[in-house]
Structure formats: structure tokens, C-alpha cells
C-alpha positions in Angstrom: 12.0 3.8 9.6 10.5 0.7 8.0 6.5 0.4 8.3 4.5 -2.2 7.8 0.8 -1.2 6.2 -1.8 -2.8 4.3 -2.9 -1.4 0.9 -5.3 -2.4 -1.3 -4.6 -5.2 -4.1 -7.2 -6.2 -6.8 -8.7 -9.9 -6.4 -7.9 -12.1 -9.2 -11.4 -12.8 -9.5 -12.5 -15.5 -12.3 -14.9 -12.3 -13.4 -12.1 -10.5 -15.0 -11.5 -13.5 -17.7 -14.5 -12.5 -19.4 -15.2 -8.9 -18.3 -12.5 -6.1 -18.1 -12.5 -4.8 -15.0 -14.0 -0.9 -14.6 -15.1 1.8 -12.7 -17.2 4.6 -13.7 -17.5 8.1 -12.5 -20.4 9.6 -13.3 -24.1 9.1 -12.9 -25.4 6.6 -14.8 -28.8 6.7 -16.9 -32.0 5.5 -14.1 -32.9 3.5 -17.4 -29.6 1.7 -17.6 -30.1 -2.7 -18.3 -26.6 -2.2 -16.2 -26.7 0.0 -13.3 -23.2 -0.8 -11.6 -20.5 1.6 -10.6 -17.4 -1.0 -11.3 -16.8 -4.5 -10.9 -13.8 -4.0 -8.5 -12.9 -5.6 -5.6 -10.0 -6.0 -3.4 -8.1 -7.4 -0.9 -5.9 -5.9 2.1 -2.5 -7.0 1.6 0.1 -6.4 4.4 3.4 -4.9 2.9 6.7 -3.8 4.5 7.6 -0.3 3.1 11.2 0.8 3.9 12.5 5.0 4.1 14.6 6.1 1.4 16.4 8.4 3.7 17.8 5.1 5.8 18.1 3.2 2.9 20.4 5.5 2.0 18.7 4.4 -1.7 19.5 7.3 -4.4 16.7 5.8 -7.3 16.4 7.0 -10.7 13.7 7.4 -13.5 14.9 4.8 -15.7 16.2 2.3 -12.9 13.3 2.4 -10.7 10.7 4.4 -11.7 10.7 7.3 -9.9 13.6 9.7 -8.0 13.4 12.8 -5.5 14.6 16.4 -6.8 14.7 19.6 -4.7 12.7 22.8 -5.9 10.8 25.8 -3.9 7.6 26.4 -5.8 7.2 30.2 -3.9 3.3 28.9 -3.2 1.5 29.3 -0.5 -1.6 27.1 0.0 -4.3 29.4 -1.1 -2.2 29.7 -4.5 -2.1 26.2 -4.8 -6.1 26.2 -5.2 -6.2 28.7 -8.1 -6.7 27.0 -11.2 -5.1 30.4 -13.1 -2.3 30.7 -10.5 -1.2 27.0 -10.9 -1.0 26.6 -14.4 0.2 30.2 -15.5 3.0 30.2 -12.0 3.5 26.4 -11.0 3.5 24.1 -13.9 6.3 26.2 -16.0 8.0 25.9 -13.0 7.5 22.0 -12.7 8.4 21.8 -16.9 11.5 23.4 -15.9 12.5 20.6 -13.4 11.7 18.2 -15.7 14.0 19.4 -17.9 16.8 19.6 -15.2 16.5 15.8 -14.2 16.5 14.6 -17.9 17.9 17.6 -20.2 16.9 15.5 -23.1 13.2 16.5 -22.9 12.3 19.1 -25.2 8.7 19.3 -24.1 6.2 18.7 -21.8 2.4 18.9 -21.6 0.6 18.5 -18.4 -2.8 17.5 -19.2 -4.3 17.2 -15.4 -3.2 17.8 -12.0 -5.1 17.2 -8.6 -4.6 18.2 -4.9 -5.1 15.7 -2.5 -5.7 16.1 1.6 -5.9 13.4 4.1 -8.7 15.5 5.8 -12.5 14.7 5.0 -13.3 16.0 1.5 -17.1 15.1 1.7 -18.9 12.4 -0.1 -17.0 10.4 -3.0 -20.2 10.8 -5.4 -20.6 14.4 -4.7 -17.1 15.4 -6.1 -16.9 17.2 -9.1 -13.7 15.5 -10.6 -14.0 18.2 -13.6 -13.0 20.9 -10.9 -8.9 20.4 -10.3 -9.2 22.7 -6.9 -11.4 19.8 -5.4 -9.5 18.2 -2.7 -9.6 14.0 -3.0 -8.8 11.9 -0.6 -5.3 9.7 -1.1 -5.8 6.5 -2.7 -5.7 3.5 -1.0 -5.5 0.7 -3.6 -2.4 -0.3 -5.4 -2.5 1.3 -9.2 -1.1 2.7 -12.1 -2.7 6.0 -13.3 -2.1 5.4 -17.1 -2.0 1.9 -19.0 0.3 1.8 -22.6 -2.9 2.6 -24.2 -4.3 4.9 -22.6 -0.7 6.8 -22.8 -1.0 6.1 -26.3 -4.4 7.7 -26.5 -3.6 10.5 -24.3 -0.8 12.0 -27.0 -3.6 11.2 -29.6 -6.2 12.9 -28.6 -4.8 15.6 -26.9 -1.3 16.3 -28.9 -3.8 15.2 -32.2 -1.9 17.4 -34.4 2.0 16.6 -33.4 0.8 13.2 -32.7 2.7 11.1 -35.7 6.0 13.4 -35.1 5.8 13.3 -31.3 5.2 9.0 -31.2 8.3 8.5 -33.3 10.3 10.2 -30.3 10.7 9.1 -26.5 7.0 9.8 -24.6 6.6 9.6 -20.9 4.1 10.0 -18.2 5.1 11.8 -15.5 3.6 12.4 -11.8 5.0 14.9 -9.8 4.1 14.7 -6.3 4.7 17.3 -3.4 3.6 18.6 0.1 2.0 21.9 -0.4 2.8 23.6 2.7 3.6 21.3 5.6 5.7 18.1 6.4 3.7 14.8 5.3 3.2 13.4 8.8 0.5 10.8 7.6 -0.2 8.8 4.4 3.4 9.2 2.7 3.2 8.1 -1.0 4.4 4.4 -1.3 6.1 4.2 -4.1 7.4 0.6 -5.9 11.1 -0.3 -7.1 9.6 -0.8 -10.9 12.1 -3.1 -11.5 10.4 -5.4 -9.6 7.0 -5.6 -11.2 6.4 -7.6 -14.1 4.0 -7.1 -17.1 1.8 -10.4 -15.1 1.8 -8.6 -12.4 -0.4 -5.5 -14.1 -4.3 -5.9 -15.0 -6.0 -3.6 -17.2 -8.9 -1.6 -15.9 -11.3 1.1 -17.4 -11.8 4.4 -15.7 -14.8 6.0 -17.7 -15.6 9.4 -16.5 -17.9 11.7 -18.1 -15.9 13.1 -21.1 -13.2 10.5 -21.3 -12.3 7.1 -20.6 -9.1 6.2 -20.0 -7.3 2.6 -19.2 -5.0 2.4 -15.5 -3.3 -0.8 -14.4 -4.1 -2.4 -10.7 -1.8 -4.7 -9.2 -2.0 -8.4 -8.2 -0.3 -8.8 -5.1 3.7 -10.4 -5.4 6.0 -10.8 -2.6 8.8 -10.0 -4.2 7.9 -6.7 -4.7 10.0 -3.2 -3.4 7.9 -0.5 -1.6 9.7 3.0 -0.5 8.5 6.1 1.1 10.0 9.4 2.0 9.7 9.7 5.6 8.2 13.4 6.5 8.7 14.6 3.1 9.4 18.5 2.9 7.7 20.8 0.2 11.1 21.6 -1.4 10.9 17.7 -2.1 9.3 16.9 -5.2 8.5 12.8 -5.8 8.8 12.0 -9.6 7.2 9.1 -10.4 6.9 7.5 -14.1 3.6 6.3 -15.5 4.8 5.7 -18.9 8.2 5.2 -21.2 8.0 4.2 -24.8 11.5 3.4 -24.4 12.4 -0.4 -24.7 16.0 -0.3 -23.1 14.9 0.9 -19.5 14.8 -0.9 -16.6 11.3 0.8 -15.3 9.0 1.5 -18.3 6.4 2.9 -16.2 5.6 0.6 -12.8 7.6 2.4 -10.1 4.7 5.0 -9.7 2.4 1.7 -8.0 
């Protein structure tokens, strides 16, 4: 079924030509000369988002950005929100499917996950984004999680000491994305055809937290672009999306996880 939803675009805003655009998420000093949270804002954009499943559309990594494998994690949803459990049971499982879809990948490193619910987590400035368990709300404005640099300075600072070998390979971002227990039966991922979305189409943004800050991409709003979601997605379906390729000869270097 094709829906029609608004989502959240970033305003080209004549601010941005002289300061980057940013959000912090942390406290900041009662002292500060500067006491904002961001200079953000956004518009409401009305886009028409069509089902994979009708489309009969069978997308790929390098193509479009992102692609749909099967895979049973054996979790239930008490599991899902231990820290130990998930990252001694669950990710070796998830490095393994990685490995399946692109056999060429000799390792992988996953340096954060979340769990999101749709339910009411509490206040935004009362989460403690240091704790992965915490539940956060989906998002609701058009992004990329990780910029070129801030890829870049990801593998430097934590990879630091195969940084050099590791750089002159093939690096990627990766999200996987799953239902934990049930059927998604509201806010499906929307997902863009990365081949769509040019470089002008991406601003810069800083996300400073407490002990890092890291660079994401926003989207102006185009037309022309693709959206796809998976209608009802199961949890044996895992949504891979792509942040990130270093490779130049790709059709999607990173823009089909908008």
C-alpha cells in the first residue's frame, strides 16, 4: 500500500551560511554566553512512500542503499534490554549476516545500538542517551546518522590502532533495523532509493553529546526523491540500511538510510 505522510525536512535557513547547524545533548553550563540546545528548524513536507512488498522492488546495498535479509535472532523482548545479552548473544549474530549479504567483509565493529518504541519514553531531556536499554522515541525528521567525517572519525578514534591498515580497505556504516517481538503496525522505517539523493541535497550538522561529537547529514527537501517502507515488517526481517561507503564506484555511498 502507498501512504502519503509528512516528515520532517531541515529549513534552508540563511543562518546555516554562517553557522553550522547543531544540536546538543547534554546540559549546558548555567554560566554559558550561549545557552541554546541547536539551531534547528524544520518544515513538514508531505511525501508519498510506496511498499516494497507491492513494488515488487528487490533493492541492494550498493544500488540503493539499503536491502531486506531474513534471520531469527532467538530473543525475546526482555533479552533485547540486557546490555550483556545483546552484545555477547545478538550482535555476533548480526556480524554473521553481514557477512552473508556481502561475503567480502572480513570484519565488523558495532560501536552503538539503540531500541526504539513508539510508546511514551518520558521526557526527551531526561534520557540518559549513555544507557543503550533506554527506549527513544522514532525519529521524525529526515537524516543521515553519520556524515563522511564523522565515519572517518569513528574508525579513528575507536579502531585508533588498525586505523591506517583498516582506511586503505573498503569501510561502511551499517544500520540494522528490526521488530523485536511483534509486527510494526505503526511508524514503519521510511527508507530513501539513495540513488536519488545528491551530495546538494545533504547539510552537515553537529550532534555534540557529552563525550563525543559527531557530524549527521539532514535533508533539504527534493521532489524527485524515492521513499520505501516494509509494510508490517516481521522480526525475522532485518532492514539494512547504509550510512557510509568509502567506495567511489557505487551507486549509493551512504544516502538510502534517509
Amino acid at each position: 500500500m502507498t501512504l502519503v505522510v509528512s516528515l520532517q525536512h531541515l529549513k534552508d535557513l540563511e543562518l546555516y551560511k554562517a553557522e553550522k547547524p547543531y544540536r546538543i545533548f547534554s546540559n549546558i553550563p548555567k554560566d554559558a554566553p550561549d545557552r541554546r540546545l541547536g539551531n534547528l528548524e524544520f518544515d513538514d513536507r508531505e511525501i508519498t512512500v510506496r511498499d516494497i512488498r507491492s513494488e515488487n522492488f528487490r533493492p541492494t546495498l550498493d544500488e540503493n542503499g539499503f536491502t531486506i535479509r531474513e534471520h531469527v535472532s532467538g530473543m525475546d523482548l526482555a533479552e533485547y534490554t540486557d546490555r550483556a545479552l545483546v552484545e555477547q548473544r545478538y550482535l555476533p549474530q548480526m556480524e554473521n549476516l553481514l557477512k552473508e549479504e556481502d561475503p567480502s567483509i572480513h570484519r565488523a565493529f558495532f560501536f552503538d545500538w539503540r531500541l526504539r518504541s513508539s510508546e511514551d519514553v518520558g521526557p526527551a531531556d531526561r534520557l540518559d542517551l549513555n544507557d543503550y536499554t533506554t527506549f527513544l522515541r522514532p525519529a521524525q525528521e529526515v537524516h543521515v546518522d553519520q556524515s563522511p567525517l564523522s565515519a572517518l572519525q569513528r574508525v579513528q578514534s575507536q579502531l585508533s590502532e588498525d586505523a591506517d591498515h583498516l582506511l586503505k580497505g573498503r569501510v561502511r556504516i551499517l544500520n540494522l533495523w528490526r521488530p523485536l517481538v511483534h509486527p510494526v503496525e505503526d511508524y514503519p522505517l521510511a527508507v530513501c532509493n539513495g540513488a536519488t539523493v545528491r551530495e546538494e541535497d545533504l547539510i552537515a550538522s553537529d550532534h555534540v553529546r557529552r563525550n563525543y561529537t559527531g557530524e549527521t547529514y539532514y535533508v533539504r527537501f527534493k521532489s524527485n526523491h524515492e521513499w520505501f517502507y516494509l509494510s508490517e515488517q516481521q522480526p525475522n526481517e532485518v532492514l539494512i540500511l547504509k550510512m557510509f561507503d568509502s567506495k567511489e564506484d557505487v551507486n549509493a555511498k551512504g544516502k538510502g538510510s534517509i
